[in-house]
C-alpha positions as CSV (number, residue, x, y, z in Angstrom):
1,X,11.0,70.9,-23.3
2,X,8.3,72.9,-21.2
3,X,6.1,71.7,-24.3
4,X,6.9,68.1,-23.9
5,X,5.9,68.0,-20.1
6,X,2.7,68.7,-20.0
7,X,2.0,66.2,-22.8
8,X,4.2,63.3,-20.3
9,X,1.7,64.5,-17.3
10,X,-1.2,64.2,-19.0
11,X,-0.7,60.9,-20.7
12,X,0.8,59.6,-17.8
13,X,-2.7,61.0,-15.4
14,X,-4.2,59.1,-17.9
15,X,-2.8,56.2,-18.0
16,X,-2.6,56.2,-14.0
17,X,-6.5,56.5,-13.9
18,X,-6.9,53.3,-16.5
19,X,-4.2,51.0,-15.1
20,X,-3.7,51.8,-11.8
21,X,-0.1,52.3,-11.2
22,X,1.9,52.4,-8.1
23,X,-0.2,55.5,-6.1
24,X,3.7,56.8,-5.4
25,X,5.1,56.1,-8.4
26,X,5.2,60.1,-9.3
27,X,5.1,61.0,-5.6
28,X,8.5,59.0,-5.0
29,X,10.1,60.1,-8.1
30,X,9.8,63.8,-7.1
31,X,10.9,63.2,-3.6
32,X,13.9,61.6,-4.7
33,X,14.7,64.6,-7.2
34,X,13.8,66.8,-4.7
35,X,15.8,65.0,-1.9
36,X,19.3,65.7,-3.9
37,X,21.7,68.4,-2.5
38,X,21.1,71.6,-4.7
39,X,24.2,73.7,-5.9
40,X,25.0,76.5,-4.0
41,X,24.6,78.3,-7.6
42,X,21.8,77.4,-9.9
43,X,22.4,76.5,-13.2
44,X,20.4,76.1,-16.4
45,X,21.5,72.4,-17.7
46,X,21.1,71.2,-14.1
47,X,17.5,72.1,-14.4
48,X,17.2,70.6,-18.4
49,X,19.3,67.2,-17.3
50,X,16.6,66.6,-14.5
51,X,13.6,67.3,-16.5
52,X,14.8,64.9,-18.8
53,X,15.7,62.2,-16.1
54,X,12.2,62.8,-15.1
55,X,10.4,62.1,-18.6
56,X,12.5,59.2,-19.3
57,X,11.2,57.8,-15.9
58,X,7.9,58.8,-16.3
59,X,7.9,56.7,-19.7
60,X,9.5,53.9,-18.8
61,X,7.3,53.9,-15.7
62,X,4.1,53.8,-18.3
63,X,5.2,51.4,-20.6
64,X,6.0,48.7,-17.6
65,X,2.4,49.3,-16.5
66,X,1.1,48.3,-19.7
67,X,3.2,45.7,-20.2
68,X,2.3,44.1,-16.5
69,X,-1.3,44.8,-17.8
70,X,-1.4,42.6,-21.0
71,X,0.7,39.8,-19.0
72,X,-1.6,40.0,-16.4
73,X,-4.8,39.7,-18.9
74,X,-2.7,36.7,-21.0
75,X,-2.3,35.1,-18.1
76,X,-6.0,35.3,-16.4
77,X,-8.1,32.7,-16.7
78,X,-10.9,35.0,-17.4
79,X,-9.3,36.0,-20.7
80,X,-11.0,36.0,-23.6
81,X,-14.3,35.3,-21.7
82,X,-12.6,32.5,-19.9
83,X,-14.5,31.4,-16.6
84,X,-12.3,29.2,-13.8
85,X,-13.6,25.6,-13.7
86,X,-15.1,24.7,-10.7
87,X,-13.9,21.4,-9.3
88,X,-15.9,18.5,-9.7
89,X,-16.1,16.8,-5.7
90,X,-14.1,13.4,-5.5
91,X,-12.4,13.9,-9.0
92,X,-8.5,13.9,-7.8
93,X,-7.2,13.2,-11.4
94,X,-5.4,10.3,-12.7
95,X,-3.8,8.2,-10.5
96,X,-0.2,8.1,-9.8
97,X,2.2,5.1,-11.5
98,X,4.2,3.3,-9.2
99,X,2.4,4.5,-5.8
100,X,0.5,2.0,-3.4
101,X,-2.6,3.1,-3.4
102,X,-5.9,2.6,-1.1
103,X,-9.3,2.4,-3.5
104,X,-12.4,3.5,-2.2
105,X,-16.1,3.6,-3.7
106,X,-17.0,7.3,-4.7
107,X,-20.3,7.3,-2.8
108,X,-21.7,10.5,-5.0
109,X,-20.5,8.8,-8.5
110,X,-21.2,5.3,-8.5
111,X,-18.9,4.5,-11.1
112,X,-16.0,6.1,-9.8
113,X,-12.9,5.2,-7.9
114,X,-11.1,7.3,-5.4
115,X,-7.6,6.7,-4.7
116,X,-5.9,7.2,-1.4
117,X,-2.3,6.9,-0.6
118,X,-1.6,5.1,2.5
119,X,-1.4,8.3,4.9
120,X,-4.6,9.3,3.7
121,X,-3.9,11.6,1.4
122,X,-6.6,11.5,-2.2
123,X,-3.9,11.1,-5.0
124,X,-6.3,9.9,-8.3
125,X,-10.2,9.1,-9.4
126,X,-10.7,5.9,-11.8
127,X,-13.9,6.7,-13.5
128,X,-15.0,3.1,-15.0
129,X,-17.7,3.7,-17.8
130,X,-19.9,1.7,-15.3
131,X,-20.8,0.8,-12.4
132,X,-19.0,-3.2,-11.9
133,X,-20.4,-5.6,-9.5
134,X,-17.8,-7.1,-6.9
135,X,-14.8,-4.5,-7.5
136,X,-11.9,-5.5,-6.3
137,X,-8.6,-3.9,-6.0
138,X,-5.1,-5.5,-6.2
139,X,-3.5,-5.1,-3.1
140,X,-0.6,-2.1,-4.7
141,X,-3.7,-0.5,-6.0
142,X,-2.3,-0.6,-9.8
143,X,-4.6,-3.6,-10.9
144,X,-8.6,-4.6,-10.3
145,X,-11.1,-7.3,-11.1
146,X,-14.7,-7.6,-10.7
147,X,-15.5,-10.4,-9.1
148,X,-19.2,-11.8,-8.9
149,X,-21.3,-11.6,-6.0
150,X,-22.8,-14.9,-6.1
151,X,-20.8,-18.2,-6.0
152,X,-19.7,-19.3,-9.7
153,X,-19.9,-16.1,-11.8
154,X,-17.1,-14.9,-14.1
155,X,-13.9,-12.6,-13.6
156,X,-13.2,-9.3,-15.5
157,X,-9.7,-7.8,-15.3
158,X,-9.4,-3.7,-15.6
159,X,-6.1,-1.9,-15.7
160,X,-4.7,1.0,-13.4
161,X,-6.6,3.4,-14.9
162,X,-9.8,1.4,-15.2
163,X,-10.0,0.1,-19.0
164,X,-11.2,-3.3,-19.2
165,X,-8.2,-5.8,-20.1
166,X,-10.0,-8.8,-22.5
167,X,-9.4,-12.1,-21.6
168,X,-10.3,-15.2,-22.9
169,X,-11.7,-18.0,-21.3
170,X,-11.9,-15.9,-17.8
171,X,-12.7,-18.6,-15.3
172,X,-15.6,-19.3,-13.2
173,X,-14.8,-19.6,-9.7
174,X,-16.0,-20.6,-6.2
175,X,-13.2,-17.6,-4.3
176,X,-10.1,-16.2,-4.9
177,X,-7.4,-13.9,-4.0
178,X,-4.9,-11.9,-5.9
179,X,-1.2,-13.6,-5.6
180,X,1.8,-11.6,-4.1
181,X,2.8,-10.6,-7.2
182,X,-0.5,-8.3,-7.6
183,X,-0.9,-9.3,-11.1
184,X,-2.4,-13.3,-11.1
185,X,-6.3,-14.0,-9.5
186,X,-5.8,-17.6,-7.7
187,X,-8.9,-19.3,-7.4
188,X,-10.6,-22.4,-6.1
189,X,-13.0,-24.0,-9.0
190,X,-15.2,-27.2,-8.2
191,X,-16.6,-29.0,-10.7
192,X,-20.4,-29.3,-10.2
193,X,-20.7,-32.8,-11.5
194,X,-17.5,-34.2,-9.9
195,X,-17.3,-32.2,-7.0
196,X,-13.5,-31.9,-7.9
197,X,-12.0,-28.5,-6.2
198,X,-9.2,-27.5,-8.5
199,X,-6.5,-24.5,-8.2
200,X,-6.1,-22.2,-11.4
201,X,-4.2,-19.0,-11.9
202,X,-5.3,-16.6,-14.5
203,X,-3.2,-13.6,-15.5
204,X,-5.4,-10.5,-17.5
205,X,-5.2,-10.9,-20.6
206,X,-4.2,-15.0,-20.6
207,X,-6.1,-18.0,-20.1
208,X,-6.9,-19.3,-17.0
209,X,-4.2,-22.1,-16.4
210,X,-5.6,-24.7,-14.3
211,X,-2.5,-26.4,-11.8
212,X,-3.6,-29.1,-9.8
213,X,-6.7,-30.6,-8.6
214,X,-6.6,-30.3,-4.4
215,X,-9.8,-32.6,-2.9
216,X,-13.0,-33.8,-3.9
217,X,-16.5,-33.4,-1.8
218,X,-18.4,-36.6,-1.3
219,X,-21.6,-34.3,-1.0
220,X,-22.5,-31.0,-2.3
221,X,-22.4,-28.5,0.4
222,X,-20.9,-30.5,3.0
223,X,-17.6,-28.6,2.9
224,X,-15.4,-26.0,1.4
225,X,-12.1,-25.4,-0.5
226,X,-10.9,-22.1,0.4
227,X,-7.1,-20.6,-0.8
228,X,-5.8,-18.5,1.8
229,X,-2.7,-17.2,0.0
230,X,-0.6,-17.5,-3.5
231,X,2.9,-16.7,-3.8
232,X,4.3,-16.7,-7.2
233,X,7.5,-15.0,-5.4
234,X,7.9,-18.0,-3.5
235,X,6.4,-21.1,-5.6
236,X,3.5,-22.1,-3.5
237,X,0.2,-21.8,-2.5
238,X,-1.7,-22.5,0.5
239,X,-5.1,-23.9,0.4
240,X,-7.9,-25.1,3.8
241,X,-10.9,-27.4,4.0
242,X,-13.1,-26.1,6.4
243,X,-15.7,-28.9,7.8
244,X,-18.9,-27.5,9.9
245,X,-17.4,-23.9,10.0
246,X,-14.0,-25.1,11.6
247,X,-10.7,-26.1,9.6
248,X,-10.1,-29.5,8.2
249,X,-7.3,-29.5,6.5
250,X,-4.5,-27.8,4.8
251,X,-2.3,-28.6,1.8
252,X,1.2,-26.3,0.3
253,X,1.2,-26.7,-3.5
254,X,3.5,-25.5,-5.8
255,X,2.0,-23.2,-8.1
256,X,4.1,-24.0,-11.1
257,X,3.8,-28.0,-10.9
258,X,1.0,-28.2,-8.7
259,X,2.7,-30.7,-6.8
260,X,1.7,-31.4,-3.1
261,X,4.2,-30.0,-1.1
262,X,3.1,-30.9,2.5
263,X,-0.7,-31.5,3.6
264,X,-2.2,-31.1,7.1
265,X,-5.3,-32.0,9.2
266,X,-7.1,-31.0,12.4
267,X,-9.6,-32.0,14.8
268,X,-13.0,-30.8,14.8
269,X,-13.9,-28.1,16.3
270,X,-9.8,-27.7,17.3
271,X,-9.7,-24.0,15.4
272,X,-11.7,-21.6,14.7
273,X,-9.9,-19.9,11.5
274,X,-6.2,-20.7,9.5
275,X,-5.1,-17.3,7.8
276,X,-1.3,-17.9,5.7
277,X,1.0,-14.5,5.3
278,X,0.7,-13.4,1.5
279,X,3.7,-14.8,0.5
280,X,3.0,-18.1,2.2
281,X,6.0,-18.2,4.3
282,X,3.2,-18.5,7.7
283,X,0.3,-19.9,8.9
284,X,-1.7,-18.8,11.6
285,X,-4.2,-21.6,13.8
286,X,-6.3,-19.6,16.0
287,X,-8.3,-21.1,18.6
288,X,-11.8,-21.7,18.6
289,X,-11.9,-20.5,21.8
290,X,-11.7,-17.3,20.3
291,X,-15.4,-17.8,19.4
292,X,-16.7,-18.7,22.8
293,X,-16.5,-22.3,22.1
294,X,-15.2,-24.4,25.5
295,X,-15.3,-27.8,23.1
296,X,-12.7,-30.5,24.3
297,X,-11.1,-30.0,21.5
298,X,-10.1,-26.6,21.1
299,X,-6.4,-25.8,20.9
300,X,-4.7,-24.6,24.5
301,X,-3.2,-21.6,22.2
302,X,-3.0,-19.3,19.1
303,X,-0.2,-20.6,17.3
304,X,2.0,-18.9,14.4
305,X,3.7,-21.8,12.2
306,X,6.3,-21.6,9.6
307,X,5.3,-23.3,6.7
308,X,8.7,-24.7,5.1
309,X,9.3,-27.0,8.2
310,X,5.7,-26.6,10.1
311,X,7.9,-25.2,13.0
312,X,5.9,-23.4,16.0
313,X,7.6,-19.6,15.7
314,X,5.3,-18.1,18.0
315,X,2.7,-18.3,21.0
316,X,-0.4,-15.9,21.9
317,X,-3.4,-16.9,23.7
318,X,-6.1,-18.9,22.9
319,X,-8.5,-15.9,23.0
320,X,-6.7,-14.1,20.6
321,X,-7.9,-15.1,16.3
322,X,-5.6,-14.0,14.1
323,X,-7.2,-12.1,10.7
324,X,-4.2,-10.9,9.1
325,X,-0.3,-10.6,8.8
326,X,1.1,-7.2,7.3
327,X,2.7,-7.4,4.1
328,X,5.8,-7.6,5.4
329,X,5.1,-10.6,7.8
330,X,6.0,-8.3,10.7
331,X,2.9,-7.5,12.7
332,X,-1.0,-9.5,13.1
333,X,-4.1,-7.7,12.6
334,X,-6.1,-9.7,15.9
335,X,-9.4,-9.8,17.5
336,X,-9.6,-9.9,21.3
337,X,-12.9,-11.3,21.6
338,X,-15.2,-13.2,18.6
339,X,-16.7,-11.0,16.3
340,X,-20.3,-11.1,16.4
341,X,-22.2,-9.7,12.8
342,X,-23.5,-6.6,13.9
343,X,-21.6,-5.7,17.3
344,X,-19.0,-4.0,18.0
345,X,-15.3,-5.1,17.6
346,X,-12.4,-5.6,19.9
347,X,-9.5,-5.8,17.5
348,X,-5.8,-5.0,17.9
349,X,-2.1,-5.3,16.3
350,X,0.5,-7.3,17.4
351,X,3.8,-6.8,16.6
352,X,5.3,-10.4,16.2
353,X,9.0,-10.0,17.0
354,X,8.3,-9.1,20.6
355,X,4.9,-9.7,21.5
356,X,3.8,-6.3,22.5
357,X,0.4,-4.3,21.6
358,X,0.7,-1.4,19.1
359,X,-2.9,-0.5,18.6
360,X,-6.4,-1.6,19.7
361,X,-9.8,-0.2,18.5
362,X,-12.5,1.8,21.5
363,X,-14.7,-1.6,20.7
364,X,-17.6,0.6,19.9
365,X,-17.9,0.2,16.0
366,X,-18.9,-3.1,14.0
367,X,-16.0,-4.4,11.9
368,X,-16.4,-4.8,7.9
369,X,-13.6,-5.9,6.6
370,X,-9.4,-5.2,6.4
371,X,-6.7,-4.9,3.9
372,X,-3.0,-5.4,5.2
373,X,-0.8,-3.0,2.9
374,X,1.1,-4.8,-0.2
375,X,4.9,-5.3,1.2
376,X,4.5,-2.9,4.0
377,X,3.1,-2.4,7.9
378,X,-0.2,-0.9,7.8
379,X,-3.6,-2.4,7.7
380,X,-6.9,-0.4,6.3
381,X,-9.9,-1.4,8.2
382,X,-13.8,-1.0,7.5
383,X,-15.6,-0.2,10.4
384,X,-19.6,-0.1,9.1
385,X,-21.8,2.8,9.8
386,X,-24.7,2.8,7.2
387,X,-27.2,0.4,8.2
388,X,-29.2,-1.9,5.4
389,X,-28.2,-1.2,2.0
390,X,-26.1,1.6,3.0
391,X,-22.7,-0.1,3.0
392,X,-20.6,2.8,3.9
393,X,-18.5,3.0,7.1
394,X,-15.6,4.9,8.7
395,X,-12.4,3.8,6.7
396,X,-9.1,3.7,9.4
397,X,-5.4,3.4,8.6
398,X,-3.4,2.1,11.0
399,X,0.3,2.3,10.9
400,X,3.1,0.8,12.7
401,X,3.6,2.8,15.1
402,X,0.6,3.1,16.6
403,X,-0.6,6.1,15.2
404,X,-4.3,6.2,13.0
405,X,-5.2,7.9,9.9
406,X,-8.8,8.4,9.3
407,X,-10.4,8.9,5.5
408,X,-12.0,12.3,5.4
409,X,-15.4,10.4,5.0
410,X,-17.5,7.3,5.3
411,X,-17.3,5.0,2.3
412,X,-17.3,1.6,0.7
413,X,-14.0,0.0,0.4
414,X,-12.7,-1.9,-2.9
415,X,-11.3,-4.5,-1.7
């Protein structure tokens, strides 16, 4: 035995000096020996049992340390010659299934997408394998198209993750919006040599289906067919004329027989804008007196209409232009004053079942563009910083209750 402890001591110095063991690992073991009540008398196997309680300690206490070593090296990402990856900026992963999400342009990888939730949060990166003109975003986030800049160019459909979906004859089109399903583009397509505006539907991945023809131009360029929603939920579509920048007319068509539900006109100059809920349940006439305009004409208020029975529901003043309903019908993205390209904004939300103001902006930015939340109460709105081909701006989220969520950044939305 007293040859067997020195051996343990050194080996275990050793072994201390390589691996770094608990400092008191020893220290505590001999206190706690050394802490017991000694025998009034001393004997001899009292003395051999402790020196062999102390040896097995000692080795048990060496092989843990090695054994915490190796995990410990396993384990390391510098194993092996490992070296941590360093994160690339704006690259969140792959998006999440099933979430609403909020696409922005990455403005340090141009052919990247960042995702946002819809308290502001980065959950995902889409990286396209290029750059794609006119990238638009369904409104859940888990669908986009690229749409053409210039009037009369072709559609291309990409999945959730980006991948390009082929589709054959992808239409040309003159505008169009996603449906409330988030899945179909509904378009407006004139003919160019009969002047014929007709609605189609196109699904990715299947032909555009056209479904009825809506009005004809007696001159190029005199007016405009315009859709301003699609519900495949609830079988109809809503589609406006506008006449010398002011809505003509107004027809509800079914989107599976394209027949002419019910079909609407106004005076000149009476509005200044019709916007329809997604699901095409409402209609909002806003007055042009919104724009400044004191013409005879112009409508004493801002009226919200239900579509089904063309009903009055609700009453705001003429000053006030509606530009949105949230997704659930509930609330109404507004401007308080007419928006003016390249001043700043006075815009607010309404909530529609009493009447009261949840939000309104400082009026010191120039408003882009909005996105009202697929199903839900929040808007997204663009407010432009960069100045001439620097489309980037401040990106807010504003949420039912009043409260604001700001994107970490300026950027360029998708949608």
């Amino acid at each position: 035995m007293d040859e067997l402890r020195p051996e343990i001591r050194a080996a275990f110095e050793k072994e201390q000096a390589g691996l770094a063991p608990s400092a008191a690992l020893r220290r505590n073991l001999v206190e706690a020996v050394a802490a017991q009540p000694r025998p009034g008398r001393n004997f001899q196997w009292v003395a051999v049992a402790a020196a062999v309680l102390l040896a097995i300690l000692v080795v048990a206490g060496l092989m843990s340390t090695r054994l915490l070593a190796r995990h410990a090296n396993v384990n390391s990402p510098f194993a092996s010659g490992a070296r941590e990856a360093t994160p690339v900026a704006g690259d969140y992963g792959p998006p999440p299934t099933g979430v609403n999400l909020l696409y922005v342009h990455d403005p340090d990888h141009a052919s990247w997408l960042i995702a946002y939730d819809w308290s502001g949060q980065p959950r995902g990166t889409v990286k396209l394998s290029q750059p794609m003109p006119g990238m638009q975003m369904a409104p859940d986030g888990q669908a986009f198209l690229s749409a053409p800049p210039a009037k009369g160019g072709t559609v291309q459909f990409f999945d959730r993750l980006g991948q390009s979906i082929s589709t054959p004859g992808t239409v040309r089109y003159t505008g169009g919006i996603w449906a409330d399903d988030n899945r179909h583009l509904c378009s407006v397509v004139q003919d160019p040599n009969t002047l014929v505006y007709t609605l189609v539907t196109q699904q990715a991945g299947e032909a555009a289906r056209p479904v009825a023809d809506v009005a004809q131009d007696s001159n190029l360029g005199q007016t405009g067919v315009s859709i301003a929603a699609c519900s495949f939920v609830h079988d109809q579509a809503i589609l406006v004329r506008t006449t010398v920048a002011s809505p003509s007319e107004l027809w509800v068509i079914s989107v599976s027989t394209g027949k002419v539900l019910s079909h609407h006109t106004y005076l000149a100059g009476q509005l200044v804008s019709v916007v329809a809920s997604s699901d095409g349940l409402y209609v909002a006439e806003s007055s042009s007196r919104n724009s400044g305009s004191l013409a005879m004409n112009s409508a004493d208020s801002t009226v919200y209409r239900r579509v089904s029975d063309w009903t009055v529901v609700w009453t705001r003043p003429a000053t006030e232009a509606v530009l949105a309903f949230s997704g659930d019908d509930s609330l109404a993205l507004v401007s308080t004053a007419p928006l003016v390209s390249g001043q700043a904004s006075s815009l607010a939300t309404i909530d529609l079942r009493t009447g009261n103001l949840i939000w309104h902006d400082q009026g010191t930015a120039t408003f882009g563009w909005f996105l009202a939340r697929s199903g839900g109460t929040d808007f997204a709105l663009w407010y432009r910083t960069g100045g001439g081909q620097n489309l980037t701006g401040d990106i807010l989220i504003v949420h039912a209750d009043g409260s604001v969520s700001k994107l970490p950044r300026p950027y360029q939305p998708t949608w």
